[in-house]
N, C-alpha and C positions, 0 to 999 in steps of 0.2 A: 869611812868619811872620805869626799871624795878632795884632791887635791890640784888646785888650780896652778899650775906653775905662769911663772910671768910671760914666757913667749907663747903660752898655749891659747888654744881657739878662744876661751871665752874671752878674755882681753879680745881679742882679735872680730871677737863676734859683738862685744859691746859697742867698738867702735864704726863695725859698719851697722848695727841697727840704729846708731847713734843717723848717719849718714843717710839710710833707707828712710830716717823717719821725718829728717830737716828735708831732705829735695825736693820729696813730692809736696808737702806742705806750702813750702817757697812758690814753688811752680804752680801747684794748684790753686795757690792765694792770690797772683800776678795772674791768673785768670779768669778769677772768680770777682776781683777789680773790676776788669776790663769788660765783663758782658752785662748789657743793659737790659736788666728785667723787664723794663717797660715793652722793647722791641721785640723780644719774646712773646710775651702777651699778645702784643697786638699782630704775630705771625700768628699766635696759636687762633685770633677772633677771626682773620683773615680766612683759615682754612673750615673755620666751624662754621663761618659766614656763606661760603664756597659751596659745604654739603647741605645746610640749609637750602641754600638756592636751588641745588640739584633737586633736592626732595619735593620743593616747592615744585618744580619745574615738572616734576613726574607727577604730582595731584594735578598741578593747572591742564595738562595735556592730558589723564586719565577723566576729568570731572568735562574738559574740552572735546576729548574724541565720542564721551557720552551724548556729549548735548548738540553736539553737527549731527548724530545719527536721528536724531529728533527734529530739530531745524532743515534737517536734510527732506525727513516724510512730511513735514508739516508742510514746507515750500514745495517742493514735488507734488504736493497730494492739490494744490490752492488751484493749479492750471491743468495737471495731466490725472487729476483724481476719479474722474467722472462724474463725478457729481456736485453739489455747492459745498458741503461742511460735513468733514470727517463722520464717519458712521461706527457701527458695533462691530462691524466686518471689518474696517481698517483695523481700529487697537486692538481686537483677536486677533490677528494678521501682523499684526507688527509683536506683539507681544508673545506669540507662538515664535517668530523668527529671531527675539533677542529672550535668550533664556535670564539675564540677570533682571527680568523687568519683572518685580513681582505684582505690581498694581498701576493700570491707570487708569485717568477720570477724567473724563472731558466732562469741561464746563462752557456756561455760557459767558458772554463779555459782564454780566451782571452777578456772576460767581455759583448761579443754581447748576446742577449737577444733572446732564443729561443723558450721562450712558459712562459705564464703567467696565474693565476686564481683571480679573483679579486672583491671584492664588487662591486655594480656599483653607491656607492657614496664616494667610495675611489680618493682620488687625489693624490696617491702614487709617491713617486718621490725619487729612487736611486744616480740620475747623481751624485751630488755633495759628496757622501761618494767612487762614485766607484772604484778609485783608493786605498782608505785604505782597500776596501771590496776584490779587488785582493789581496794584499799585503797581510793581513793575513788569508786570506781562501788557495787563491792559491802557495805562497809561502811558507805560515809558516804551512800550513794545521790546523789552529785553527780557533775555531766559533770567531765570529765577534759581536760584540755590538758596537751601533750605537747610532744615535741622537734618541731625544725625541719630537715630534708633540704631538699637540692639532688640534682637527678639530670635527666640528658638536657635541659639546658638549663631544666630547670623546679623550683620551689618549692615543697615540699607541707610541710603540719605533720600532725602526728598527734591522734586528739581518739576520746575512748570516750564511752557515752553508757548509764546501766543502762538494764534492761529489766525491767518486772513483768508477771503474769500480768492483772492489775488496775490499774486507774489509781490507785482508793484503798489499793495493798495499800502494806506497806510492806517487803515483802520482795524483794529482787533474784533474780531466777533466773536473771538471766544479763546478758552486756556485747555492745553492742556497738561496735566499735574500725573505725576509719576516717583512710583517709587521703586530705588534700583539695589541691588543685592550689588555690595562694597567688595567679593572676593577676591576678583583678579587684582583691585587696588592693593591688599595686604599682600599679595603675591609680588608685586614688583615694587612696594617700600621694604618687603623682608630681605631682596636681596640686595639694596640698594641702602640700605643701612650700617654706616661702619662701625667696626668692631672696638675701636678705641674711643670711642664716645656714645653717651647718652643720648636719646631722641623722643622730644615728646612732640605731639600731632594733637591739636585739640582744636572745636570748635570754637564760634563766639562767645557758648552759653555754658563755657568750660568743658562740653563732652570730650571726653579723651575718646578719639580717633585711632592711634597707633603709639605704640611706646618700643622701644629698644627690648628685644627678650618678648616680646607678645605673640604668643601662638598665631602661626598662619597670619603674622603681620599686623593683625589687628587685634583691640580691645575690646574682645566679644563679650567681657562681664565688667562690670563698674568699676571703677577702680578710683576709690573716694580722696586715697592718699595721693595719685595723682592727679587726681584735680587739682586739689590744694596746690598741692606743690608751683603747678600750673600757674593757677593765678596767682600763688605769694610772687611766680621769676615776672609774671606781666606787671606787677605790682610796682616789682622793686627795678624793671629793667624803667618804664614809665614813657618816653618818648624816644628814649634809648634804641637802635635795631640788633646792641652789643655793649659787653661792658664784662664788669666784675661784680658779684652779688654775695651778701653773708644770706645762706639759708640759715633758722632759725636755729637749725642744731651745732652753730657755728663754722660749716664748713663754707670755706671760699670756694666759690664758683665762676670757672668762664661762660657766660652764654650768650648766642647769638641765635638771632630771631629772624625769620620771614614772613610772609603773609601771602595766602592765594586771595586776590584781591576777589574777585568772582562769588567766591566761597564761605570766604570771611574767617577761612581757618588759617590758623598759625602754628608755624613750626618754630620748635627750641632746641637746639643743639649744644649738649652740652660737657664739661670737664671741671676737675679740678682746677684750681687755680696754683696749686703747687708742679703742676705741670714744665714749667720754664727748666725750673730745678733740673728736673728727671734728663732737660735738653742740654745741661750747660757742657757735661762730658763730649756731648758729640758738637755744640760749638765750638770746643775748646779744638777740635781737630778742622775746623771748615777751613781757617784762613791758612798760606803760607806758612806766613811768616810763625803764627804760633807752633806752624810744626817743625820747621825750623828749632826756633827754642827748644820742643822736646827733644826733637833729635840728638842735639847737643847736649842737651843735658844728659839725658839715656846713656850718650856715649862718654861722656866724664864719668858718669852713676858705672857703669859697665867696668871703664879703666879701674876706676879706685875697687871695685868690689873685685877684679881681678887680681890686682895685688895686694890687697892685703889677707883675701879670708880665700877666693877659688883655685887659686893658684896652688899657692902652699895645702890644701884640701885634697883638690883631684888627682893632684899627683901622687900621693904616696896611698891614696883610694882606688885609685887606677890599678898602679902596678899588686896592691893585693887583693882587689877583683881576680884580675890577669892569675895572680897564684890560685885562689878561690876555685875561679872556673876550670885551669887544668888538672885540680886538685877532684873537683867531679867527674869530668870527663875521660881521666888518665887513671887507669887503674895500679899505676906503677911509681906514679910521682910522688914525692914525697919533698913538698917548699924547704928553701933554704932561704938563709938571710940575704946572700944573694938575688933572688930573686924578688925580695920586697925590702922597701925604703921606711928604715926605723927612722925618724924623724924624735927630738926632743919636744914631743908632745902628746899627747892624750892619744893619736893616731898612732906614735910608734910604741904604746905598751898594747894595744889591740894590736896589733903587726905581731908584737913576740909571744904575747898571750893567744894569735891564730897559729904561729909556730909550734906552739909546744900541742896545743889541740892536737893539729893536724898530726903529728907523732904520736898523737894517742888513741886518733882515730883510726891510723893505721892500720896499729897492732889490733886494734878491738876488730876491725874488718874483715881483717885475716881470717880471725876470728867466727867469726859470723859468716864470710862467707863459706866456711868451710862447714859449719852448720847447716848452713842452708841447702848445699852442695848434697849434703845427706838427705836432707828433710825431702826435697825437690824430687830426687830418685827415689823415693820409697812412696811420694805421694803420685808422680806418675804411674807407677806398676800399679796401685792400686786405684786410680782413678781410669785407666786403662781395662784393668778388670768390673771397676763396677760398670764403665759402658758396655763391656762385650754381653755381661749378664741381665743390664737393662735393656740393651737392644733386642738379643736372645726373647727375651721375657716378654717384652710389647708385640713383636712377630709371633709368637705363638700365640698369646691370647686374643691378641686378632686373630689371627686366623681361625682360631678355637670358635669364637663370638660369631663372626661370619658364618663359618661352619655350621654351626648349630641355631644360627636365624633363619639361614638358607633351608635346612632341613625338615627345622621346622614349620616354616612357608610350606613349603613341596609337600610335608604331607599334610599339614591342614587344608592346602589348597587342594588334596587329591581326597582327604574325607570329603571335604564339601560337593565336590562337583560327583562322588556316588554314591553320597549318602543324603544328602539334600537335596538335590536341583532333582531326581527322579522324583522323588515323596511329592515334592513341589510340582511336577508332569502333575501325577497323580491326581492330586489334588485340583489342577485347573483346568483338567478332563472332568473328572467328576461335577465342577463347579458348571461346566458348559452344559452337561449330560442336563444336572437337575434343573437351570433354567429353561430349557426347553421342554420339561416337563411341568414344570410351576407355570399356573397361569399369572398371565401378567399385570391381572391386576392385581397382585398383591406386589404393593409397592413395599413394604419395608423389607418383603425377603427382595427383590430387585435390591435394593441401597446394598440390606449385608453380603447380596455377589458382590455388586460393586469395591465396597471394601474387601472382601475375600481378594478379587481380583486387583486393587492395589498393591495389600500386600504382597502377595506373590511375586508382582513384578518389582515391587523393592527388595524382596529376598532376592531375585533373582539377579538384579543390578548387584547389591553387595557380592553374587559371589563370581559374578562377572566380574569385579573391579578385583578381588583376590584373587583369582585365577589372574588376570592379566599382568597381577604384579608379579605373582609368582612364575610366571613363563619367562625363559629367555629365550628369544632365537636370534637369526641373522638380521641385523638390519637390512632392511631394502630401500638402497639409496636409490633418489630421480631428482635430478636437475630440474627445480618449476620454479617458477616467477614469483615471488611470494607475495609479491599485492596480490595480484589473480589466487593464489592462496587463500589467503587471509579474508579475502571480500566471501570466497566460496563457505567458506566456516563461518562467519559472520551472517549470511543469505538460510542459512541451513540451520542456524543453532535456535531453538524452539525457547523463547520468552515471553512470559505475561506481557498482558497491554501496559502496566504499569513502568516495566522494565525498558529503557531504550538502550541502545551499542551504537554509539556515536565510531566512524572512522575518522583516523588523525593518519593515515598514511604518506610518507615520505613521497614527496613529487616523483623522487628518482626508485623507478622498480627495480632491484637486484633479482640474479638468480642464487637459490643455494639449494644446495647437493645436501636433503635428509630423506628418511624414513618418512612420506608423508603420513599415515596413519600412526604411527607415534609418536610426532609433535601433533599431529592432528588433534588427538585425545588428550595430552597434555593443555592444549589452550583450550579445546573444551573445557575442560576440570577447572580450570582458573576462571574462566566467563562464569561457570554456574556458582563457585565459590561466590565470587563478586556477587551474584545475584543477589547468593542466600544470604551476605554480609551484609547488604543495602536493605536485606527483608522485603525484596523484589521489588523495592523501588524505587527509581533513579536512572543514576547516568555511569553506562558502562563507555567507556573508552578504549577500543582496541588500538591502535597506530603503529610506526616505526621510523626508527632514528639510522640512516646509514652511513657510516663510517669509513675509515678508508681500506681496513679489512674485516670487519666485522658490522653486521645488523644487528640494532635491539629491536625485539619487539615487545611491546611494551600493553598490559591489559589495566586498566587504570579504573578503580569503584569511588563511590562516595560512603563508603560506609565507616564505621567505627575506628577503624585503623587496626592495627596489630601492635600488643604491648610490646617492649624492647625484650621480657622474659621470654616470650613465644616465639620469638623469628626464628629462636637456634632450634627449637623442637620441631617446628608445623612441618619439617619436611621428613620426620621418621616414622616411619612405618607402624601403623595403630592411635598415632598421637591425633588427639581430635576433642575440639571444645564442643563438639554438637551433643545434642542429645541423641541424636539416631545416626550413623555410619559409621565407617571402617577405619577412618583416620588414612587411609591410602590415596586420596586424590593426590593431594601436594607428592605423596614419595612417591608417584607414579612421574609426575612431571618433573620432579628432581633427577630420580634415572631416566629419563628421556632426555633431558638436558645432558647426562655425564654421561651415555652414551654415544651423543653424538657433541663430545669434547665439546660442551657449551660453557656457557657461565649463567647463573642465576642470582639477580639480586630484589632485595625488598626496599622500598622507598614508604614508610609510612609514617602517618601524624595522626597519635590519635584522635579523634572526633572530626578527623577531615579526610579521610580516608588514607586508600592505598592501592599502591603502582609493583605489578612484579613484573622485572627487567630478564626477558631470557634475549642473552646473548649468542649469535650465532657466526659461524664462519663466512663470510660471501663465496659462492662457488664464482659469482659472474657479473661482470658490470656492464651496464650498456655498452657498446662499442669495441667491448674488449675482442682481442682475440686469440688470446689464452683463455686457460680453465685452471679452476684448481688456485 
């Protein structure tokens, strides 16, 4: 049971939470007086007021810059047109040079429909405005703003524009009615929408236009709870442009209101109305003089919690930290009471109770590490020997492995080339002998040479591609230009019509110092892979990427990709997803690459293709004049 003595902390600790818990209270109440929630409020309609306006500001000048480019052909076309009244050629012509126009319709001053230009997955429909679209085009000679549609995931509004025969007439002869795809609007209300408030955008006929959170800015699917919502805030704001509103589900709301007059749409911006609250802390810091008070008060809160509870605490916490930490650090020390401050309190029986520990942590140490001392040396001798015997052991069976791959290569590759590629002579002598004997009109023995003669030259390939793997010789390095390279293998390399090789070549030509004939045959191998990976049809991509010591060149397909389980195998020798070859293209270009100290990497996705990256040395950069 634990024993509280009278001069110990908890007395000492009652009496300053006694203190922590009356100042701020005092202080915080003496401010929570003094700020006037009304003024609050009416900062917060102020700024809501502010972004409305902006918002408005950017529909009136988005729905404005729309309708000058209109006003703009209509007056231009009335004098410098060439002829008296707009034609089919003009709104194709205008309508090809503004892509968000997806329909328009010229009419007469009498509203009948004389010629149209039109998307053909537009399902535009005037009827039901066209009497407002006379009324102020034709009567009052002003553009017209109309309803708001959704259709095929997109946003278009309606908009007329009159047309005179004259710039200075004042008679209308006729409308023209358009309808405009809303995207770039959602594009510049999405960034111009702030993050600490609500914003709703609706027409006259309640269509919600744009809402805070709406994909690409606008409200490309209905959105029935925001309508409501909409006309409950127009309801209840009433001749209001701002105020405070109970929505139905009790919450207080600030909202403030604008309107594009043009338009007829209105914007609500909007917040909590507990908002004030969330402000009062950082009121509480704006004036002087309040900070003043804190300050002083802080610094009495500061004085008193020093003497009576930090004071008498850190000191005798300090100095047995101070023992603590030389007691870690010092393998030799051993605290004395000297060194730490027993105090008549709860901190000096943890002072004599770390005295007696540390005396027993000692002797346990000693202890221990004198075990350890043992355990330490007997686990280094033998982790010391199991390296020497797993290093031993990994060097041999490589070598064993290589050993006997290599060997095995060589002589399979030495049966094949005299025990097969003759038989195969043989054979496509013979095959020549009988067709010059076989009359030619017998086409199906014709076909089975033909086949005869394919296969052969695919035997013959495969044992081409196994002899080459298995041969080592010297490399034979030459300094060449590798675009002039690269375009030459690309010019040369033999593909269906189906198949194109797009160049991506770096501007800047390197030279580098390889083998040409065996990187040569290495990027072949890769082009025809890609072929066969695209099932020859598609877009092969040779290019290169230069660097400040090294070139990538990079062979890039559209085909299937390569799974993440295949990338560590596709480059060992035999390994192969085909139904027919060797599985040696790739470990052809792998040792081509590690022979000439390259690096090789794979970039793939599957169902979108793949990019293999061979890395190489630069020998030579324009203008240099070193090598190497």
């Amino acid at each position: 049971m634990v024993k509280y003595k009278l001069g110990g902390l908890f007395p000492k600790a009652l009496l300053v939470l006694s203190i922590v818990s009356i100042v701020p209270i005092f202080i915080i109440g003496y401010h929570v007086l003094g700020v006037n929630n009304r003024l609050l409020n009416n900062e917060l309609l102020e700024k809501q007021q502010a972004v409305a306006s902006r918002l408005v500001s950017i529909l009136r000048n988005n729905v404005t810059r729309r309708a000058n480019v209109f006003s703009i052909f209509t007056d231009l076309h009335t004098d410098f047109g060439g002829h008296r009244f707009i034609d089919q050629t003009d709104i194709d012509y205008l309508r090809e040079r503004n892509p968000g126009i997806t329909h328009i319709s010229v009419l007469n001053s009498n509203g009948q429909q004389l010629f149209y230009s039109s998307d053909a997955a537009s399902r535009f429909s005037y009827a039901a405005e066209l009497d407002n679209i006379l009324t102020t085009c034709v009567m009052n000679g002003q553009a017209y703003v109309g309803s708001v549609k959704r259709a095929d995931g997109k946003m278009s509004a309606l908009m007329a524009f009159p047309i005179r025969e004259h710039l200075d007439d004042k008679e209308v002869t006729g409308v023209m009615v358009v309808e405009l795809d809303l995207s770039d609007l959602g594009g510049s209300l999405l960034s111009a929408f702030p993050q600490d408030m609500q914003v709703l955008v609706f027409a006259s006929d309640g269509t919600i236009i744009s809402y805070s959170g709406a994909p690409h800015g606008l409200a490309l699917e209905a959105q029935p709870s925001l309508r409501e919502k909409a006309l409950y805030i127009e309801r209840q704001l009433g001749a209001r442009r701002s105020g405070e509103i109970v929505m139905p589900d009790g919450e207080h709301m600030l909202v403030a209101s604008a309107e594009v007059a043009q338009a007829h749409w209105t914007v609500f911006v909007m917040q909590p109305a507990d908002q004030p609250t969330a402000l009062l802390l950082e009121d509480t810091f704006s004036s002087l003089v309040d900070l003043l008070v804190i300050v002083i008060g802080m610094i009495l809160f500061v004085v008193i919690v020093s003497y009576l509870v930090i004071i008498p605490i850190t000191r005798p916490l300090g100095r047995l930290q101070a023992a603590a930490i030389r007691l870690r650090e010092e393998d030799n020390y051993i605290p004395t009471q000297a060194d730490v401050e027993i105090p008549n309190n709860e901190i000096g029986d943890l002072a004599s109770v770390f005295l007696d520990m540390a005396a027993t942590l000692r002797q346990r140490k000693e202890e221990v590490l004198k075990s350890q001392q043992e355990l330490a040396l007997m686990n280094r001798t033998l982790e010391k020997r199991v390296e020497e015997r797993t290093r031993e052991l990994k060097e041999t069976t490589r070598e064993l492995v290589k050993t006997e791959r290599l060997a095995a290569i060589g002589q399979m590759a030495s049966i094949i080339s005299h025990e097969i590629r003759n038989p195969l002579a043989v054979i496509s002598n013979a095959t020549r002998l009988i067709k010059t004997i076989v009359s030619p009109k017998e086409p199906k023995l014709i076909k089975q040479f033909g086949i005869i003669d394919s296969e052969i030259k695919q035997a013959s390939s495969i044992i081409s591609e196994v002899l080459g793997y298995a041969r080592s010789r010297e490399l034979i390095l030459t300094a060449i230009d590798l675009n002039s390279y690269l375009k030459e293998i690309i010019l040369s390399f033999p593909v269906n019509s189906s198949v194109r090789i797009k160049e991506a070549l770096d501007a800047e030509s390197v030279r580098v110092k390889i083998d040409a004939e065996e990187i040569k045959q290495a990027i072949r191998n890769l082009i025809s892979n890609a072929a066969e990976a695209m099932q020859e049809k598609g877009t092969i991509t040779v290019g290169t990427k230069v660097g400040k010591q090294v070139v990538c060149i990079f062979i890039q397909d559209e085909g299937p990709g390569i799974s993440p389980e295949l990338r560590n195998k596709i480059f060992s020798p035999f390994f192969t997803t085909k139904a027919r070859g060797t599985g040696l293209g790739l470990a052809v270009v792998g040792k081509a690459v590690a022979r000439h100290k390259g690096k090789i990497f794979i970039n793939s996705q599957e169902g979108k293709g793949t990019c293999f990256e061979l890395y190489l040395r630069i020998y030579k950069k324009p203008g240099d004049t070193s090598y190497g």
